[in-house]
C-alpha positions in Angstrom: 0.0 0.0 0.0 1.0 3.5 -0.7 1.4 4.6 3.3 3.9 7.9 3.2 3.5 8.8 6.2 3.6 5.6 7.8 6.6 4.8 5.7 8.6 7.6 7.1 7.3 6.9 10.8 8.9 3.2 10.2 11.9 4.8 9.2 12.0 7.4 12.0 11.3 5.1 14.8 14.5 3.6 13.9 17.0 6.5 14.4 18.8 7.2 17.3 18.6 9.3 20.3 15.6 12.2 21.1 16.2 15.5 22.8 13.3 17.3 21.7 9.7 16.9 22.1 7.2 14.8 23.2 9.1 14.2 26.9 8.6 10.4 26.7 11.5 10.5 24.3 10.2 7.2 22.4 10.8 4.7 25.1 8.5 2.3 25.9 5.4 3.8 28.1 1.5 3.4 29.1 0.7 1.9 25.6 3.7 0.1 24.9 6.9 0.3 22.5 5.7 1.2 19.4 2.9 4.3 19.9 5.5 5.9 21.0 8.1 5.3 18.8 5.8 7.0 16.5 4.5 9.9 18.2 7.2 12.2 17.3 7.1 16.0 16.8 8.2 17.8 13.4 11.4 16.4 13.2 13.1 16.6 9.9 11.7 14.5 7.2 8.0 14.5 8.8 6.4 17.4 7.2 4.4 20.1 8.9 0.5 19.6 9.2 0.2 23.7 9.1 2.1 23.8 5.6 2.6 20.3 4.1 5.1 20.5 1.7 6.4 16.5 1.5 5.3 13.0 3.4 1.7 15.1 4.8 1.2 16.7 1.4 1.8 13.3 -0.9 -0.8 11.6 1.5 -3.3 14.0 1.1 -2.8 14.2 -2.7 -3.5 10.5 -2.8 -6.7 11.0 -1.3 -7.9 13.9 -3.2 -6.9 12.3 -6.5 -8.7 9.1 -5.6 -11.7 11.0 -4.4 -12.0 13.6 -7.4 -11.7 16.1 -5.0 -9.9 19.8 -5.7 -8.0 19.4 -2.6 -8.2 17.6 0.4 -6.4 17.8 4.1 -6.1 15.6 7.0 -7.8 16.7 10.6 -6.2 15.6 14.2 -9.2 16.9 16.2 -11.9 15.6 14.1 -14.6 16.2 12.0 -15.8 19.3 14.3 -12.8 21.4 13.2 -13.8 20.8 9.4 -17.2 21.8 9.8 -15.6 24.8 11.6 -13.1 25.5 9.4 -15.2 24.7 5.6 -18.1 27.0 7.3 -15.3 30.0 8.3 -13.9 29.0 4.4 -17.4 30.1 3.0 -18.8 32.5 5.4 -18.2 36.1 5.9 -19.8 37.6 8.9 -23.5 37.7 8.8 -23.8 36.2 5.4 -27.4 34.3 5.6 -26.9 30.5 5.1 -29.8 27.9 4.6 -29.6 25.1 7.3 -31.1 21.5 7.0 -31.9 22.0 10.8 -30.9 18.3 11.2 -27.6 19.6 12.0 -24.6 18.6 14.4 -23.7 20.3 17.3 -20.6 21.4 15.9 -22.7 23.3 13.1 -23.7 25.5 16.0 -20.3 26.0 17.1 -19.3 27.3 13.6 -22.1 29.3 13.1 -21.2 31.3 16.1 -17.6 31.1 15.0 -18.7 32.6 11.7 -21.0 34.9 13.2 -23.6 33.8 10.0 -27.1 34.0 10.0 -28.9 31.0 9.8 -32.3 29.9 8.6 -33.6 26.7 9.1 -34.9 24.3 6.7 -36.9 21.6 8.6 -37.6 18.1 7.1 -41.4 18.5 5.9 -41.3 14.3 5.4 -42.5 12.4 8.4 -41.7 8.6 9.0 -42.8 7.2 12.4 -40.1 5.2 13.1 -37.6 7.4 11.4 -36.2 11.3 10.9 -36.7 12.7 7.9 -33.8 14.6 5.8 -34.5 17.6 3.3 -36.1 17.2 -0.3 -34.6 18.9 -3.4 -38.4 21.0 -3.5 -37.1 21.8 0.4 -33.9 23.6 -1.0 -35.6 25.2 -4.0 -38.6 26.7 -2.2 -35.5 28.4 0.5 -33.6 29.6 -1.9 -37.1 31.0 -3.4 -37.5 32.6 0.1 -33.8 33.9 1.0 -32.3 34.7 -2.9 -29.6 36.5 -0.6 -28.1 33.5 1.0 -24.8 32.5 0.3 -24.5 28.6 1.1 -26.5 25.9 1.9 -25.2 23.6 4.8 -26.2 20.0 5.0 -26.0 16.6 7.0 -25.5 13.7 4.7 -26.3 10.9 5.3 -28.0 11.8 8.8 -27.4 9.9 11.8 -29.3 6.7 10.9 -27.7 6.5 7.5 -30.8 8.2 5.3 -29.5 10.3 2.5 -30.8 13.4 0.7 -30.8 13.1 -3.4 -28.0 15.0 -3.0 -26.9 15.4 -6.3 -30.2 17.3 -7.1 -29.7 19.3 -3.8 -26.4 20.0 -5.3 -27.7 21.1 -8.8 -30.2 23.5 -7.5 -27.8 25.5 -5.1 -25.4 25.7 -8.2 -27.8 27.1 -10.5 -28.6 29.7 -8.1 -25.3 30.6 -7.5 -24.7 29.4 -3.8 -22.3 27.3 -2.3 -22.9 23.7 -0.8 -21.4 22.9 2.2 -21.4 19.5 3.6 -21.2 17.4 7.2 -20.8 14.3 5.5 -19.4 12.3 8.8 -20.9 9.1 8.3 -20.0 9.2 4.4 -16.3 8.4 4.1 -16.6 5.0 3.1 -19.2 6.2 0.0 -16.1 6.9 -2.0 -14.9 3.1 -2.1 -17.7 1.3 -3.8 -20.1 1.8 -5.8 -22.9 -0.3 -3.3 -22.8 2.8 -1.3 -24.8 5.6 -2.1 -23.2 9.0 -4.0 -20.2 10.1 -2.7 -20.0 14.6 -1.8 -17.6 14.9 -3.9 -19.0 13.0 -7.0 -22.5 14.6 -6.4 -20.6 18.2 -6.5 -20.5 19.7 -2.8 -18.1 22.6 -2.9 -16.8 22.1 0.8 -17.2 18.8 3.0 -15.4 17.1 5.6 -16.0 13.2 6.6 -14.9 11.0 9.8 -12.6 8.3 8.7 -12.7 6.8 12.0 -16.6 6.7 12.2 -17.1 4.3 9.1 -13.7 3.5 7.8 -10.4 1.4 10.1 -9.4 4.6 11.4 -8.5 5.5 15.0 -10.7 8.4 16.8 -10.3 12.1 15.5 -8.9 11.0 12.4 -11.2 13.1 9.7 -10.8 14.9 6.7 -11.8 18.0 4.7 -12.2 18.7 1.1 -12.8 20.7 -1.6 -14.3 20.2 -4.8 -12.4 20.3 -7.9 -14.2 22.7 -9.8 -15.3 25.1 -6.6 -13.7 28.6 -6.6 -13.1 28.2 -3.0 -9.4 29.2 -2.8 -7.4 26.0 -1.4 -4.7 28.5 0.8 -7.8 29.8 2.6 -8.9 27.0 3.3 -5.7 26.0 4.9 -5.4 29.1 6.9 -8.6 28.3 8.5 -7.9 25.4 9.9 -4.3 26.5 10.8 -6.7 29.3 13.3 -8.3 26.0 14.7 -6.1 22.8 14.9 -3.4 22.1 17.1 0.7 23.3 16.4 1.4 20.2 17.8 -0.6 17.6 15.9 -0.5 13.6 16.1 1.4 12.0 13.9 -0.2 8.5 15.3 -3.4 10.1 14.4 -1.4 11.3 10.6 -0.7 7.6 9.7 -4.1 6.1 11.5 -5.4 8.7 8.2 -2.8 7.5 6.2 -2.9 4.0 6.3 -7.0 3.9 6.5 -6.9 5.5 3.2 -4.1 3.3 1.4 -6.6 0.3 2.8 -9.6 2.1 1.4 -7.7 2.8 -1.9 -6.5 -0.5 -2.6 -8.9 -3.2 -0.7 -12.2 -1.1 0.0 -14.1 -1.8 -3.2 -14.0 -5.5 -2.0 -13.7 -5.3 1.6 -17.1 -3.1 1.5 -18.7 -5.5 -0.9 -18.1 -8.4 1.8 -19.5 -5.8 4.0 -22.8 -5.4 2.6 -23.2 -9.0 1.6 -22.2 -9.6 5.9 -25.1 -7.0 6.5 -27.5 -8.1 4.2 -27.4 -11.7 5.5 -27.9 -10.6 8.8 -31.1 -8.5 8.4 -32.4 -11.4 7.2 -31.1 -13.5 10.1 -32.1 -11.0 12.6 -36.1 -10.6 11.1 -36.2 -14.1 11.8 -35.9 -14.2 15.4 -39.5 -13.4 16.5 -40.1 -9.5 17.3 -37.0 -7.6 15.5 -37.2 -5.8 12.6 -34.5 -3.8 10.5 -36.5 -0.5 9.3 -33.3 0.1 6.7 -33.4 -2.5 5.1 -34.8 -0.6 2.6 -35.1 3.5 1.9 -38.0 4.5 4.8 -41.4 6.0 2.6 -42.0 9.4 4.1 -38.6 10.0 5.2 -37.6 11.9 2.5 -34.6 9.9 1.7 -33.2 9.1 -1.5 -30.9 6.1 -0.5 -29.8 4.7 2.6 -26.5 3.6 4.2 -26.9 0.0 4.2 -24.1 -0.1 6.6 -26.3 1.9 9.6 -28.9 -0.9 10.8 -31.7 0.4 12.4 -33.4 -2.3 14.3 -37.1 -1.8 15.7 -37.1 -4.2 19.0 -40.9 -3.2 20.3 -42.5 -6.0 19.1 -39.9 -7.4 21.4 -41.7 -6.2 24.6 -38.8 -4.2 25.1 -37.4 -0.7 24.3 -34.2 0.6 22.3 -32.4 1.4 25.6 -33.2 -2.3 27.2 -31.5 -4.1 25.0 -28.5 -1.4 24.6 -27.7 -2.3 28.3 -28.4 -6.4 28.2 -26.2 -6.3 25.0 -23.3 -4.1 27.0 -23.5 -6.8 29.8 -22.3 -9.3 27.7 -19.7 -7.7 26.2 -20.9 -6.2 22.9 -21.6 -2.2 22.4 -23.2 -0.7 20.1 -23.6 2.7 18.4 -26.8 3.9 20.2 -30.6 3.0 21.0 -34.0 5.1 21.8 -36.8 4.2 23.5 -38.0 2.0 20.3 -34.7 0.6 18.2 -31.0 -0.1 18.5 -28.5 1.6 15.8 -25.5 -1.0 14.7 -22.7 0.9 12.8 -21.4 -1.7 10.5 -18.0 -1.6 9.2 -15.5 -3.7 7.3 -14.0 -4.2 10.4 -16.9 -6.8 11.4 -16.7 -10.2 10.9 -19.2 -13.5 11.3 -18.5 -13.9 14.4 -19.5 -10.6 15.8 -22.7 -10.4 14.5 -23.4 -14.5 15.0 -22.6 -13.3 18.6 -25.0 -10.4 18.5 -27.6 -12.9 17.0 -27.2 -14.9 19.9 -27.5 -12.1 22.5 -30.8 -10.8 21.0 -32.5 -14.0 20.6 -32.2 -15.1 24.6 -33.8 -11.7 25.5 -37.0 -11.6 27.3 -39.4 -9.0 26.7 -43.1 -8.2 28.2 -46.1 -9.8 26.5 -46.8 -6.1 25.2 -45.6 -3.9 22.4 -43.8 -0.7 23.3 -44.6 2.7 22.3 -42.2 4.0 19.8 -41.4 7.4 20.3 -38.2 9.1 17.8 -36.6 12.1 20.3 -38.0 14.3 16.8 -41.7 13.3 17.2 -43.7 16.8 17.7 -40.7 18.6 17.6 -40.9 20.2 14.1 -42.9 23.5 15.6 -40.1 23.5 17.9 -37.2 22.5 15.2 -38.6 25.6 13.1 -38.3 28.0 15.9 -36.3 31.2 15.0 -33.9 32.9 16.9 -35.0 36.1 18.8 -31.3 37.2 18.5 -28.1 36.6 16.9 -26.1 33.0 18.2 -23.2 34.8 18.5 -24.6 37.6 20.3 -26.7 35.1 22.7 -23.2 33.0 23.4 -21.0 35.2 24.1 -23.2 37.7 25.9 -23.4 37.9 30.1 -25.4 35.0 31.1 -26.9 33.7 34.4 -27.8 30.2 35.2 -31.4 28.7 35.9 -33.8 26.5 36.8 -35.0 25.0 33.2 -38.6 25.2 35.0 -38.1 28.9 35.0 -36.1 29.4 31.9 -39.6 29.6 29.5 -39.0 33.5 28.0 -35.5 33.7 28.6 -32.8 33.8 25.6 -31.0 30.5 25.8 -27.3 31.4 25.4 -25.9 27.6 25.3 -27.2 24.6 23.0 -29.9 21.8 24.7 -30.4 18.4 23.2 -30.4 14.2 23.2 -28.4 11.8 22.3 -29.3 9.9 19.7 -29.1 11.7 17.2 -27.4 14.8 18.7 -29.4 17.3 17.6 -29.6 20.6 19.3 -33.4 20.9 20.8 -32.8 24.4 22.0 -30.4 26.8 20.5 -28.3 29.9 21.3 -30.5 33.1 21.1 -33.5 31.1 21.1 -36.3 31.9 23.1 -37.1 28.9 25.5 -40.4 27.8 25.4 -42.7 25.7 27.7 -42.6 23.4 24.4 -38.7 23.3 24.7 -38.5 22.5 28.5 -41.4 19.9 27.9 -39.4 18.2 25.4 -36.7 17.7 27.2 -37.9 16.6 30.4 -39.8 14.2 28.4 -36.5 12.7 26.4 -34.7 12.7 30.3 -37.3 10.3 31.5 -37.5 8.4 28.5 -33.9 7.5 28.7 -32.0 10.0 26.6 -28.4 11.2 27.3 -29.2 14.8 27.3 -26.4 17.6 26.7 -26.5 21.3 27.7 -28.5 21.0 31.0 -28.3 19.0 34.5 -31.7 20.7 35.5 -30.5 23.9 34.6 -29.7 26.2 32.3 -27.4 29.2 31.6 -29.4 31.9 29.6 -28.1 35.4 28.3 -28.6 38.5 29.5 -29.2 40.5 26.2 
């Protein structure tokens, strides 16, 4: 495989003595010989992440050629500093953006870091069992209503693996001159094969970013960010953004995680993610069969919206089971087997080509010992009657609200007040409540409701801290 970077870690690790950074010198410490040997700072021959000029710069260039992309660049402290850095690449100060409102907390973050203005674009598609993502009608009828925004920021695929026909979504900003900018996380692997669905780059976005180590062998924080190739977004920009927002001292275990994940991808992931989806595919099958499971992606959801689906996300409804999402999370944990994240009604598996038989015969056996009550659970998605409260606009600006003189509450006695921090669950991670929002009974409901259900809930332990503006 072509590894440059790992090549010239092999290499370095066999020279001689260190005095320079990182203190541990290369000697064998908490995670053994070799880590270390390889976490090295910018000695000579390594490159520089902040201007890649050899070993940093030829791996990237792999990638990008692969991909089709205009440019591409390696990220150390994940996919949160792209989205930063491609929104700061875009945005000028209160340019107006459209926002699929199904957006990650970090899109918060660099909105406020931008200091844009955001309107939200709410999924009008309902499933029941399933959030819905934008249409291509969606993005027209915004751009219809705001001519004078300059982007369009998405989140593809979503959480669950449902993807937007992005390459209409892409066609439409295009034609009406704005830019597309792109979470696409949970789409690294779409580059490798053609079972997956579009890739951002092949469907035209002009700025993305993607987790390698969400779908692909990568270790955590390893990411990426690219441009497209026929974007006019100016590559040393781009750069100079992320120099304002990722580490001086980046690591190079982390470089070569990115690295070698890549190479794999590049030489072994058209077949390795064929496997994959042959794996999955037996399994749903497999899995339907024991009595009261059943995979809601197997195929694209009616009324979700979606275009395609990421085969690789399984979404597995267990209340016919007699038990809820969160049940079996925490009888699965006990013996030994974790998975990405359950609701009150379904589990979410996040299927790689890292998994083998054995895992999921072991799952398999797991799920069909478990007991459940001779009656069928609600379901309940943390979105249902939420959209009133999704389409809320702000009363003032998000960066005003966050970085403005702020008190902390009572949530019970917050309803009125400007929220100056974000409030949500996890799954899927999507903020309920945002900076310069006005809370509302609706809001505080909604959350209390999602706490007692069994939600991990961000931005609140009972209270909340609320601007004074």
């Amino acid at each position: 495989m072509n590894t440059p970077i790992l090549d010239m870690l092999q290499k370095i690790s066999l020279s001689g003595v260190r005095f320079c950074m990182p203190g541990h010198k290369g000697k064998p410490g908490a995670f053994g010989k070799t880590a270390h040997e390889f976490d090295i700072t910018e000695l000579p021959g390594a490159d520089n992440l902040y201007m890649p000029e050899g070993v940093i710069r030829d791996s990237q260039k792999l990638h990008a050629d692969f991909t089709r992309a205009g440019q591409s660049w390696f990220l150390v402290n994940g996919s949160s500093t792209g989205v930063h850095a491609a929104m700061l690449s875009v945005l000028a100060p209160g340019d107006k953006v459209i926002v699929a409102r199904d957006m990650h907390l970090s899109a918060v973050h660099g909105l406020i870091l931008a200091d844009a203005q955001p309107v939200f674009l709410c999924p009008k598609n309902r499933h029941p069992e399933m959030p819905g993502v934008v249409t291509p009608q969606d993005v027209r009828d915004a751009i219809k209503a705001h001519p004078d925004a300059r982007a369009i920021y998405l989140t593809y695929p979503n959480y669950y693996g449902m993807c937007c026909d992005l390459n209409a979504i892409c066609a439409i900003a295009h034609s009406a001159g704005k830019k597309v900018i792109c979470d696409a996380a949970h789409a690294a692997a779409f580059d490798f094969s053609p079972l997956m669905p579009v890739s951002p780059a092949a469907a035209g976005c002009d700025i993305w970013v993607c987790s390698l180590h969400k779908t692909l062998p990568a270790m955590n924080q390893c990411a990426t960010l690219s441009i497209g190739e026929t974007t006019r977004l100016t590559p040393n920009v781009v750069q100079s953004r992320l120099n304002m927002l990722q580490t001086t001292s980046p690591s190079y275990v982390l470089l070569a995680s990115c690295d070698y994940a890549l190479a794999y991808m590049r030489e072994k992931g058209k077949n390795a993610l064929g496997a994959a989806v042959a794996l999955v595919e037996d399994n749903i099958r497999k899995i339907e069969a024991i009595s009261g499971y059943r995979v809601v992606t197997k195929d694209v959801p009616p009324l979700s919206g979606a275009f395609d689906r990421d085969i690789l996300k399984l979404v597995i409804d267990v209340t016919d089971r007699g038990v809820s999402g969160f049940g079996v999370a925490k009888t699965l944990q006990k013996q030994g087997i974790f998975i990405e994240s359950a609701d009150s009604s379904s589990i979410l598996l996040l299927c790689t080509v890292a998994d083998g038989k054995e895992d999921f015969d072991r799952l398999r056996g797991v799920l069909s010992r478990i007991k459940g009550a001779n009656y069928h659970i609600k379901r309940t998605k943390p979105d249902e009657e939420l959209s009133r409260i999704y389409a809320a606009k702000l009363a003032v600006p998000m960066r005003q609200a966050a970085f403005a003189p702020r008190r902390n509450i009572p949530m019970i006695g917050a309803v009125g007040e400007i929220s100056a921090v974000c409030v949500g669950a996890y799954p899927p991670g999507i903020p309920v409540i945002l900076p310069g929002q006005a809370i509302t009974y609706g809001m505080v409901d909604a959350i209390a409701r999602m706490r007692q259900a069994g939600y991990d809930i961000f931005g609140t332990d009972g209270s909340i801290e609320v601007a004074d503006v």
